[in-house]
VMD Tcl script that builds the backbone (N, CA, C; Angstrom):
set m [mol new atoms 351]
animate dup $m
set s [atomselect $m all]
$s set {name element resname resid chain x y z} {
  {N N UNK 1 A 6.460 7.452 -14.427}
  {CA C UNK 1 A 5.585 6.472 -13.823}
  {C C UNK 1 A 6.434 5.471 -13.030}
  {N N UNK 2 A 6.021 4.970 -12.024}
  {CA C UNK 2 A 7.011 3.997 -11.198}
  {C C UNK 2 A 5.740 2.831 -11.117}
  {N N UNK 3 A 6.227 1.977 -10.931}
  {CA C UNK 3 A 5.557 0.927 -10.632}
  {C C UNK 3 A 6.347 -0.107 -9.834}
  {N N UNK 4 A 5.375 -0.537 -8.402}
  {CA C UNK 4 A 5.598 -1.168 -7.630}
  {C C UNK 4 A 4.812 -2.454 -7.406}
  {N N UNK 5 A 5.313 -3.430 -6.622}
  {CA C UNK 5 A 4.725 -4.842 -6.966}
  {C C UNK 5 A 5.278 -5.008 -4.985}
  {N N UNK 6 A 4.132 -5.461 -4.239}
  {CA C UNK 6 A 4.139 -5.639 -3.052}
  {C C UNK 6 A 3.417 -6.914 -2.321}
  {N N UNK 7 A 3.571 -6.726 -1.012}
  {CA C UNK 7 A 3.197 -8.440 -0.898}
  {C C UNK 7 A 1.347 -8.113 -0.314}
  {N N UNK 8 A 0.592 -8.759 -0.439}
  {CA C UNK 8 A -1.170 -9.182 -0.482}
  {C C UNK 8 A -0.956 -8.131 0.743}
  {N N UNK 9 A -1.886 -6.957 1.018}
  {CA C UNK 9 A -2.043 -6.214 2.197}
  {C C UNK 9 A -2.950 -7.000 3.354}
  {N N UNK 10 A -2.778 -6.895 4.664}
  {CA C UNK 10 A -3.427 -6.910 5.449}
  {C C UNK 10 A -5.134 -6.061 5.396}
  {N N UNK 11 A -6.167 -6.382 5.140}
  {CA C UNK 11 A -7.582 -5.070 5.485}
  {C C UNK 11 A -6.974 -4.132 6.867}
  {N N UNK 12 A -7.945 -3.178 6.570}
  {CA C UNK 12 A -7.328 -1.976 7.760}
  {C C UNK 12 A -7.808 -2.719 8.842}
  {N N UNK 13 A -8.777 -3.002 8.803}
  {CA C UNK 13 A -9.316 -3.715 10.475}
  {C C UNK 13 A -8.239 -4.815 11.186}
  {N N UNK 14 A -7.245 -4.857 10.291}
  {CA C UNK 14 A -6.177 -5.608 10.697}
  {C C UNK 14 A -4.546 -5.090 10.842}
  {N N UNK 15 A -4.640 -3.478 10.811}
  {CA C UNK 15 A -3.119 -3.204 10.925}
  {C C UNK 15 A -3.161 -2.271 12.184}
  {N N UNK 16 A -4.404 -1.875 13.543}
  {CA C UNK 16 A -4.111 -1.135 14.131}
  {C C UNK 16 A -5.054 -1.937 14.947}
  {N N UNK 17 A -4.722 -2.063 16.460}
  {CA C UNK 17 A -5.177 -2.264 17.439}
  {C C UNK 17 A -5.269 -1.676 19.009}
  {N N UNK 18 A -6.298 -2.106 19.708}
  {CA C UNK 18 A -6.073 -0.942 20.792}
  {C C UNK 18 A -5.669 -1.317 21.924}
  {N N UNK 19 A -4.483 -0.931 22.822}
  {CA C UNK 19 A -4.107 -1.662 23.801}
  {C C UNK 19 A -4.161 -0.200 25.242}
  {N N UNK 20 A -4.756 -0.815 25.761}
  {CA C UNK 20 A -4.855 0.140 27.467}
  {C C UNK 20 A -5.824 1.461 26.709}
  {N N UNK 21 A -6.739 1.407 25.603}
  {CA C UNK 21 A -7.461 2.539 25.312}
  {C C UNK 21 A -6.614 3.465 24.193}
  {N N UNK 22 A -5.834 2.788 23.852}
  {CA C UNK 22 A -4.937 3.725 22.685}
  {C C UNK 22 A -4.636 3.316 21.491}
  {N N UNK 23 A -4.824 3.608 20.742}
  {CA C UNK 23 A -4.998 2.523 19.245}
  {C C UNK 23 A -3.388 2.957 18.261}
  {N N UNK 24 A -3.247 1.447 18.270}
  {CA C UNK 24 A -1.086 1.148 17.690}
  {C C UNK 24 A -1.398 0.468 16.328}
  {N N UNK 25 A -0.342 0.535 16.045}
  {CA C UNK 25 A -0.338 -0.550 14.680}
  {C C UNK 25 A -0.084 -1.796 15.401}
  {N N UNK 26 A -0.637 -2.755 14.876}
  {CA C UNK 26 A -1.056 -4.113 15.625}
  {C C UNK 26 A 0.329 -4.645 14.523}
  {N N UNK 27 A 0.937 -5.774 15.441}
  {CA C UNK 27 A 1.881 -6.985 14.914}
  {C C UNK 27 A 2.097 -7.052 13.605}
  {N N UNK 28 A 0.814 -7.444 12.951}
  {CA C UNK 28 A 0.509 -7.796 11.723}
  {C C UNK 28 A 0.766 -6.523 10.830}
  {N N UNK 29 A 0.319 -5.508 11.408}
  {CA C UNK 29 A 0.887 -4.193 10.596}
  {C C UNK 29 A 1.845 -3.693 10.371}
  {N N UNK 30 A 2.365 -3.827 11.397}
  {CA C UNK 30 A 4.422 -3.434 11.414}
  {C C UNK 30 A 4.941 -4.464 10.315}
  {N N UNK 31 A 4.573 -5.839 11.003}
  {CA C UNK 31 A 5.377 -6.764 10.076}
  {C C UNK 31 A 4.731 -6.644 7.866}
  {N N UNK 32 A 3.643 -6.360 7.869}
  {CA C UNK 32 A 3.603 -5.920 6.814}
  {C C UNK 32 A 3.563 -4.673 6.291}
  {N N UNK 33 A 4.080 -3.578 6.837}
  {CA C UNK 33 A 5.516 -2.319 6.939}
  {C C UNK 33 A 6.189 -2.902 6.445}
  {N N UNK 34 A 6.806 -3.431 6.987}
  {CA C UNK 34 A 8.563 -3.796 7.235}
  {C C UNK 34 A 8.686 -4.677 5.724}
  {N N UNK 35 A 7.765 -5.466 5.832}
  {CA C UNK 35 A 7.947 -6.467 4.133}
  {C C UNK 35 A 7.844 -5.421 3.161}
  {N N UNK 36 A 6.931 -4.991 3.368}
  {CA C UNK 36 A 6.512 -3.900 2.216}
  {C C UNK 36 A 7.878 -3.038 1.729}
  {N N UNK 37 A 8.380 -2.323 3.012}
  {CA C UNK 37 A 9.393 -1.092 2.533}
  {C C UNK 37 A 10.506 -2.125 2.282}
  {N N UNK 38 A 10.417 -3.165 3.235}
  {CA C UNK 38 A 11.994 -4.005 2.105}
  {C C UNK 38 A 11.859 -3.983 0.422}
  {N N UNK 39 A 10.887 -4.534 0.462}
  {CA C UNK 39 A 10.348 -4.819 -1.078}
  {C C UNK 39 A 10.762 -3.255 -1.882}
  {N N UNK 40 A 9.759 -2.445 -1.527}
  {CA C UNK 40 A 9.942 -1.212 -2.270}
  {C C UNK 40 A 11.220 -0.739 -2.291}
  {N N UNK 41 A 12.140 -0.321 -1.206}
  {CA C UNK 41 A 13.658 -0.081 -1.121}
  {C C UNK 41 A 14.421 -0.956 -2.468}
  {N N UNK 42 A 14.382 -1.854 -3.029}
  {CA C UNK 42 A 14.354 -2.984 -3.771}
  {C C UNK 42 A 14.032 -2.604 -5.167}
  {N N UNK 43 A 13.281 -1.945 -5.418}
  {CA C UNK 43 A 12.137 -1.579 -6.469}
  {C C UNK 43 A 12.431 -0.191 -6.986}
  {N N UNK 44 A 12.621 0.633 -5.993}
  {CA C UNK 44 A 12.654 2.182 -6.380}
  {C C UNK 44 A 13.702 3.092 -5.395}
  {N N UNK 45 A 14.843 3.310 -6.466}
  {CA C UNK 45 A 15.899 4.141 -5.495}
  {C C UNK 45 A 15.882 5.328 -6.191}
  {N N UNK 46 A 14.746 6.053 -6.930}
  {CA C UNK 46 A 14.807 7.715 -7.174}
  {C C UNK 46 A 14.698 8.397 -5.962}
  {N N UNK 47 A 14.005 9.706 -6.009}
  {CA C UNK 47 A 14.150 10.683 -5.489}
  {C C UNK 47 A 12.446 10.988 -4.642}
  {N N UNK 48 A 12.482 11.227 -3.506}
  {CA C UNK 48 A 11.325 11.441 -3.279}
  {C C UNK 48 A 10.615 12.302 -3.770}
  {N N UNK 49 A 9.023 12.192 -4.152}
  {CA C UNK 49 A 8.227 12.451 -4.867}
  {C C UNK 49 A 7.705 13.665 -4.034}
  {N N UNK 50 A 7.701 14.437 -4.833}
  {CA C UNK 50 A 7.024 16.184 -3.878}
  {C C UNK 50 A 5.883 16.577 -4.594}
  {N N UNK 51 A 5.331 16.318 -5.900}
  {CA C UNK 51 A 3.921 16.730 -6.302}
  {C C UNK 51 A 3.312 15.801 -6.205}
  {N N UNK 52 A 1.512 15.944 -6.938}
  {CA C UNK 52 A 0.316 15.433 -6.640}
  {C C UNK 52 A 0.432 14.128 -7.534}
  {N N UNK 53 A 0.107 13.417 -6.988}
  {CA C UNK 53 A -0.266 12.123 -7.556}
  {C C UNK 53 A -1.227 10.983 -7.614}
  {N N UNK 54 A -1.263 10.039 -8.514}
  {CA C UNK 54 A -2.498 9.610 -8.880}
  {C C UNK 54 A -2.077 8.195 -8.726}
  {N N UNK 55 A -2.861 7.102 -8.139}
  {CA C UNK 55 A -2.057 5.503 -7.667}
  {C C UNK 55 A -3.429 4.975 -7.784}
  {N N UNK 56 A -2.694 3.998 -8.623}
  {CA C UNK 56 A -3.365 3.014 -9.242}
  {C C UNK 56 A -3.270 1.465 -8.459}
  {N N UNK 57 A -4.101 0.787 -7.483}
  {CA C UNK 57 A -3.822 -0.413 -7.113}
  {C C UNK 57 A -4.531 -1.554 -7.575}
  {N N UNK 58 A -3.347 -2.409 -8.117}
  {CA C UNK 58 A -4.198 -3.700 -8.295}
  {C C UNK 58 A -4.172 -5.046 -7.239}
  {N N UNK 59 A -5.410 -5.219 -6.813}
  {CA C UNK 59 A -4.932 -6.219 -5.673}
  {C C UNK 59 A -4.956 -7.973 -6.318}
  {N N UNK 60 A -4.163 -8.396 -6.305}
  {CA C UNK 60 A -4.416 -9.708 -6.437}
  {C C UNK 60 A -4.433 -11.303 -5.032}
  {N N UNK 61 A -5.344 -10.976 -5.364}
  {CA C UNK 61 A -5.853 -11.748 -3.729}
  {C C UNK 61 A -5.413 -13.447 -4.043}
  {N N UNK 62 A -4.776 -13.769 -2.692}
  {CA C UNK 62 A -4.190 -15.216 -2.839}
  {C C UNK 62 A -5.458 -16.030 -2.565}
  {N N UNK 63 A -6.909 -15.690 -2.256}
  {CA C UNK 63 A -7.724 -16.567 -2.098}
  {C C UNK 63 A -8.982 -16.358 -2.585}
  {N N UNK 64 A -10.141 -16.955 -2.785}
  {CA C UNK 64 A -11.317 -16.570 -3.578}
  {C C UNK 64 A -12.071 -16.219 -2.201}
  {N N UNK 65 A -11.156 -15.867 -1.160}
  {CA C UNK 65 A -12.102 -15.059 0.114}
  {C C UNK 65 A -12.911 -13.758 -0.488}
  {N N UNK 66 A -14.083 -13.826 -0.330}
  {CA C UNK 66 A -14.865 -11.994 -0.299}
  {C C UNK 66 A -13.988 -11.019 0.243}
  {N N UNK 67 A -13.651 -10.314 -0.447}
  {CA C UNK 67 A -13.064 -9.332 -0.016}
  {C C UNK 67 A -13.815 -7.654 -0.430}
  {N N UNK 68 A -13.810 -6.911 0.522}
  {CA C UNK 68 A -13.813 -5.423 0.092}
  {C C UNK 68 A -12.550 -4.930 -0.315}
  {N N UNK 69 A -12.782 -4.451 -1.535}
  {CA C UNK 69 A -11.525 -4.120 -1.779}
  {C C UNK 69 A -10.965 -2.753 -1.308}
  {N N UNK 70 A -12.019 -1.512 -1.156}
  {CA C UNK 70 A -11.680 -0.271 -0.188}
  {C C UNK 70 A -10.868 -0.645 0.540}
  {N N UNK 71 A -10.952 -1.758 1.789}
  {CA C UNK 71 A -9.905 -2.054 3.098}
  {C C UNK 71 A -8.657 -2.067 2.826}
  {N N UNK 72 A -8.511 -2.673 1.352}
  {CA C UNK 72 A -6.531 -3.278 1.625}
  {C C UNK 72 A -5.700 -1.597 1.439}
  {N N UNK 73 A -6.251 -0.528 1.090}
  {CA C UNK 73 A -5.020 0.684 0.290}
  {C C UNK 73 A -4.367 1.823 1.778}
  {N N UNK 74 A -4.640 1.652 2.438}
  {CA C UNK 74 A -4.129 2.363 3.779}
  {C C UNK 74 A -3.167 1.414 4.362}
  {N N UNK 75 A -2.662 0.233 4.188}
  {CA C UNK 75 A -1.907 -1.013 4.378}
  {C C UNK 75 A -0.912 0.015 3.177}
  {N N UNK 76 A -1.376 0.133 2.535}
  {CA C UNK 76 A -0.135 -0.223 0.975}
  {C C UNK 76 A 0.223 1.681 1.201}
  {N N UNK 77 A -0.711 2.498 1.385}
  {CA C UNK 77 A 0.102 3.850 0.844}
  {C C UNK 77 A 0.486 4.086 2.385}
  {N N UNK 78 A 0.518 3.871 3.180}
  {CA C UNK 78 A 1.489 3.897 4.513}
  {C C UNK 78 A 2.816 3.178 4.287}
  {N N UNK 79 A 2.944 1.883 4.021}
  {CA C UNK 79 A 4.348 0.974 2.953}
  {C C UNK 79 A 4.820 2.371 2.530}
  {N N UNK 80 A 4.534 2.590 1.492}
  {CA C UNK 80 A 4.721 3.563 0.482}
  {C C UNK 80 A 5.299 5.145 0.983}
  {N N UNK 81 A 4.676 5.801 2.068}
  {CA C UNK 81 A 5.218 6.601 2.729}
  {C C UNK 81 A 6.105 6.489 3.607}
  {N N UNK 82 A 6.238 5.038 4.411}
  {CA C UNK 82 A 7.133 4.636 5.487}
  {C C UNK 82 A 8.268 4.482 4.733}
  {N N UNK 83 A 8.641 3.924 3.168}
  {CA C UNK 83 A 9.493 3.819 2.335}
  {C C UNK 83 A 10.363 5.240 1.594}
  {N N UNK 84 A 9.877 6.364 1.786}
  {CA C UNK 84 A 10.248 7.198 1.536}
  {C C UNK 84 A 9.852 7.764 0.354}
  {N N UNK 85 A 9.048 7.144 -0.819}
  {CA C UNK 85 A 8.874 7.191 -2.042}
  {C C UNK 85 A 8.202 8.638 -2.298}
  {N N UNK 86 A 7.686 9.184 -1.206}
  {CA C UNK 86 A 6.325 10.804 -0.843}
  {C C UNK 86 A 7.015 10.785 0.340}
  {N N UNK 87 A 6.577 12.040 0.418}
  {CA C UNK 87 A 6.464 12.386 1.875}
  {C C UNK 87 A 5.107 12.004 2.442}
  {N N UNK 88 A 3.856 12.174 1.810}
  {CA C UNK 88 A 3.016 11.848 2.604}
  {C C UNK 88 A 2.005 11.487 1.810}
  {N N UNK 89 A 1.455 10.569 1.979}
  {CA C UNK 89 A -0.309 9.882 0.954}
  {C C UNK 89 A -1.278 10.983 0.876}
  {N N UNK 90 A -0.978 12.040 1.474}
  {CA C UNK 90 A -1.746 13.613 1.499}
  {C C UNK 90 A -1.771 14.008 0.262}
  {N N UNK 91 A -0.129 13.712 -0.556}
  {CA C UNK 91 A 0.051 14.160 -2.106}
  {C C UNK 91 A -1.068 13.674 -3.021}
  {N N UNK 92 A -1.701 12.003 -2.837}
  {CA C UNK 92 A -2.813 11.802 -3.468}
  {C C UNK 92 A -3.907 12.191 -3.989}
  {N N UNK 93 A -4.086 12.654 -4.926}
  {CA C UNK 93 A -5.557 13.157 -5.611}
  {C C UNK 93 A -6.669 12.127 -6.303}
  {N N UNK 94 A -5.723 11.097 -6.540}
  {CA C UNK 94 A -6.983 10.100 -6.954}
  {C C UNK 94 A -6.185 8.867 -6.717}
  {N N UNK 95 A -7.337 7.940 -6.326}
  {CA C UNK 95 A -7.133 7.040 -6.167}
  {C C UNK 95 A -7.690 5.557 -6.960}
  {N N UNK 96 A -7.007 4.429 -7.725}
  {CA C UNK 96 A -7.911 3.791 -7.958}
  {C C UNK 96 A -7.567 2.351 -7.688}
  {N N UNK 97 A -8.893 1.506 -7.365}
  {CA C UNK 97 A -8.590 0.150 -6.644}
  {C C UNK 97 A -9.448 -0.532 -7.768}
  {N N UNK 98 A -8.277 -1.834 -8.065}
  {CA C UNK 98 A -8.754 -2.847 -9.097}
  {C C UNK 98 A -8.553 -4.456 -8.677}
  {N N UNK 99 A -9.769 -5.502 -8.658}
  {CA C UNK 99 A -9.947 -6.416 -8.328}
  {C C UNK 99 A -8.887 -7.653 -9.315}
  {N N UNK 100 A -7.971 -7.913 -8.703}
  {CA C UNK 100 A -6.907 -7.990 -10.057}
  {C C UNK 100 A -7.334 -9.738 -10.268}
  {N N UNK 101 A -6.795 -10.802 -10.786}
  {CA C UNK 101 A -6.661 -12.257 -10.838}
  {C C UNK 101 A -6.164 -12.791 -9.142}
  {N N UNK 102 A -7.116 -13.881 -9.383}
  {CA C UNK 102 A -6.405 -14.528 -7.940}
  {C C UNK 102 A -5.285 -15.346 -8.042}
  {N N UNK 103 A -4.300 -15.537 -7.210}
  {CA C UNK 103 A -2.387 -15.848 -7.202}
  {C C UNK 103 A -1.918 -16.038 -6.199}
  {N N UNK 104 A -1.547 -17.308 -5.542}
  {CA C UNK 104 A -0.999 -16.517 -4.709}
  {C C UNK 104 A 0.383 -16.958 -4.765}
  {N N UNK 105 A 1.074 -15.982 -3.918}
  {CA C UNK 105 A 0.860 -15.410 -2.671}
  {C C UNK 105 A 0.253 -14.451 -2.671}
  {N N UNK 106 A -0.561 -14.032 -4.024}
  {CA C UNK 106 A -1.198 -12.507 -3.511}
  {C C UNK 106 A -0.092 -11.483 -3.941}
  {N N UNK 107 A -0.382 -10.521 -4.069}
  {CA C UNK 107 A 0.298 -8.714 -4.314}
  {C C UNK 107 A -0.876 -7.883 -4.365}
  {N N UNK 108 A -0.040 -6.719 -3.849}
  {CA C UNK 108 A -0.501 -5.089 -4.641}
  {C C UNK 108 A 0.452 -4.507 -5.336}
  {N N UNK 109 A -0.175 -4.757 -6.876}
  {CA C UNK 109 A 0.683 -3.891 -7.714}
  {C C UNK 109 A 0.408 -2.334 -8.013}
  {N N UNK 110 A 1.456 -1.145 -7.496}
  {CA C UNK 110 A 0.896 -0.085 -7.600}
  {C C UNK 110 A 1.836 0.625 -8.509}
  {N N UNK 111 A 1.074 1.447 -9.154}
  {CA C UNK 111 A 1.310 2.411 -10.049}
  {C C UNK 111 A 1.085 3.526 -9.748}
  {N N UNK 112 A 2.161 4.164 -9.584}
  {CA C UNK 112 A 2.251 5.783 -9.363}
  {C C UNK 112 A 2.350 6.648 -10.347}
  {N N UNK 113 A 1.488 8.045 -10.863}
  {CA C UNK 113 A 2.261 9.049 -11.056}
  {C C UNK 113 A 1.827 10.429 -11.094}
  {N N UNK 114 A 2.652 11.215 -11.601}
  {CA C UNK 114 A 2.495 12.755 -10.973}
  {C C UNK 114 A 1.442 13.203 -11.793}
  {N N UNK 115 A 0.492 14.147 -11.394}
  {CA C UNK 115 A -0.465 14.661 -11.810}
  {C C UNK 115 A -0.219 15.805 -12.291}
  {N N UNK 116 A -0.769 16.030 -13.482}
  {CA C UNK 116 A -0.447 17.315 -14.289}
  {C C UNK 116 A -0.956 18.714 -13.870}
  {N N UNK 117 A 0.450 19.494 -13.431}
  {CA C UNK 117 A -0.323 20.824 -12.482}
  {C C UNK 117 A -1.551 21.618 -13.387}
}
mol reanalyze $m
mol bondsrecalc $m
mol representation Tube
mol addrep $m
């Protein structure tokens, strides 16, 4: 089991934007990439992960804003793949999202692990 601790995700409606008709990862998305895989690099120096797995996120939101919580996990398992930890969020078979205590600065604490063939 690995467990990772990351900084409050951006919602998806906030990590890709469209410029001249072509849709990029917007500012805000790179830069919370880039925090993210520092963090994780930090956290986890095994071996990349090649079977199915099961990730557990807990979000802890820095504000008593409404939030959907569906939006924040495509922020966090892109981190997670850009970090090297999988090759790809494809490995995922289940997924689960938990409304954690409010804190801030906020995190996603995720819990990974391999699924029993």
């Amino acid at each position: 089991m690995i467990e990772l601790t990351l900084p409050f995700p951006p919602a998806v409606n906030n990590i890709t934007a469209v410029v001249r008709g072509r849709k990029i990862t917007s500012k805000r998305g790179r830069e919370y990439r880039a925090a993210a895989v520092e963090m994780i690099q930090g956290q986890y120096r095994g071996s990349q992960i090649d079977g199915r797995l099961q990730v557990q996120i807990t979000l802890v939101a820095p504000t008593r804003q409404k939030r959907d919580i569906d939006n924040y996990s495509k922020a966090v398992l892109d981190a997670i793949t850009a970090a090297g930890v999988w090759d790809d969020d494809e490995q995922v078979d289940r997924i689960e999202i938990i409304r954690g205590e409010i804190r801030k600065p906020g995190a996603a604490v995720v819990t990974i692990q391999e699924v029993a063939a």
